[in-house]
C-alpha positions, 0 to 999 in steps of 0.5 A: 500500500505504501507503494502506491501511494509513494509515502512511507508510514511513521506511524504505520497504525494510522496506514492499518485503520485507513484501510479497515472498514467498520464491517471487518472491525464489528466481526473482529471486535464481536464484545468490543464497546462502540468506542473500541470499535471506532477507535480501529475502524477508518471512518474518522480518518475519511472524515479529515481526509474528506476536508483535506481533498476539499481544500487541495483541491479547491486551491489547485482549481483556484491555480488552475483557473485564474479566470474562472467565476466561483459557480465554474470553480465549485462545479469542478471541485464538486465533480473532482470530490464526488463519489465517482471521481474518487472510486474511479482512481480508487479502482486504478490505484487498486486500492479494492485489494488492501481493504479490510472488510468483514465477511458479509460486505466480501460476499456482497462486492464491497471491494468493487463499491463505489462509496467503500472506495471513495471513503478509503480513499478519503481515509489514507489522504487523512492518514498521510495527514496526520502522519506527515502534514498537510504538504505530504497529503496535498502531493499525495492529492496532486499526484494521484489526480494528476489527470482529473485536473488538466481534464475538468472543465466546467462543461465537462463537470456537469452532472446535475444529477448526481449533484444533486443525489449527493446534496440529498445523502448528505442530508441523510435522504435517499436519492431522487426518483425520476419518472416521465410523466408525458411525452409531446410532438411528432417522433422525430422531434420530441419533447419529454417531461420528467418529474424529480421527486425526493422526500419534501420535494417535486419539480419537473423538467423537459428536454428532447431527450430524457436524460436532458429532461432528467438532468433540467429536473435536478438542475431545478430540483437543486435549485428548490434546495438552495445549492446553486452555489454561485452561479451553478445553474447559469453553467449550463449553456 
């Protein structure tokens, strides 16, 4: 593991419980009291390496792109931080082999989730934090996404849609439904109606496709919610 990341533990404790998530530390500590269990398992960890990528990478979009508007800016930083991102270069880090889980989360594919990933990702960028400092976790960020920065752009970024389902865990509610609810005009030439509906919430969207009208639904739907983020909606031109 240190390998891949190119830094070498101190303390190679904080390496171990990076990388073990609560299911392996429920099955290995069976009469451990909660705390004893949150004290080996990494979601702690993920919740400082979550802060760490947000501020490298805010910091290197604002480097990157002198130029741009802070809705163009935050746009990028929610797709370079998104759940997928970080599976993504969790899967070519191979990172899915060093996990500690527990028997049930091995039957059902946990090396291969997405949100598993992304978290133990986020768990070793804490983890060389604290083990080294901020200037070792920001190399390590920088390095590891490498490519995402010179590939993000805000047009690119775009993806109202899981935008707005992350918006909606984050607020501990379950993703968004979408159903179309009519379509108009002749068959080359239609125009589809789509409706979000989320715990508290409803709005609708159209476009000539229904992916299109899906991702107008959410852009309206995020919205409703508050999250424009200055300047989010005018992006999508």
């Amino acid at each position: 593991m240190e390998s891949v990341l190119c830094h070498s533990f101190k303390e190679a404790a904080l390496l171990e419980r990076a990388v073990t998530h609560r299911s392996w530390a429920y099955e290995n500590l069976p009469d451990g009291a909660e705390e004893d269990v949150r004290k080996i398992q990494n979601e702690s960890l993920e919740f400082v390496g979550d802060s760490v990528l947000g501020l490298v990478v805010a910091e290197q979009l604002y480097l990157r792109n002198p130029g741009a508007s802070e809705g163009d800016l935050t746009l990028m930083k929610h797709y370079l931080v998104s759940t997928g991102t970080l599976a993504k270069l969790a899967v070519e880090l191979g990172l899915g082999e060093f996990i500690r889980i527990g028997r049930g989360e091995e039957k059902t594919g946990g090396r291969r989730k997405n949100a598993l990933l992304a978290n133990t990702l986020e768990a070793l960028i804490g983890a060389v934090f604290f083990d080294a400092g901020y200037a070792a976790a920001q190399d390590l960020i920088v390095r590891i996404f490498a490519n995402e920065f010179v590939a993000a752009t805000p047009k690119a970024s775009i993806d109202y849609k899981t935008l707005l389902q992350e918006t909606l865990q984050a607020d501990k509610l379950s993703a968004p439904v979408y159903s179309v609810i009519k379509t108009d005009g002749p068959p080359h030439q239609r125009t589809f109606f789509v409706e979000a509906v989320w715990q508290g919430g409803k709005v609708g969207g159209t476009g000539g496709s229904i992916k299109s009208a899906e991702m107008m639904a959410a852009s309206e739907a995020l919205k409703q919610l508050g999250h424009e983020k200055g300047g989010l909606a005018k992006t999508k031109d």
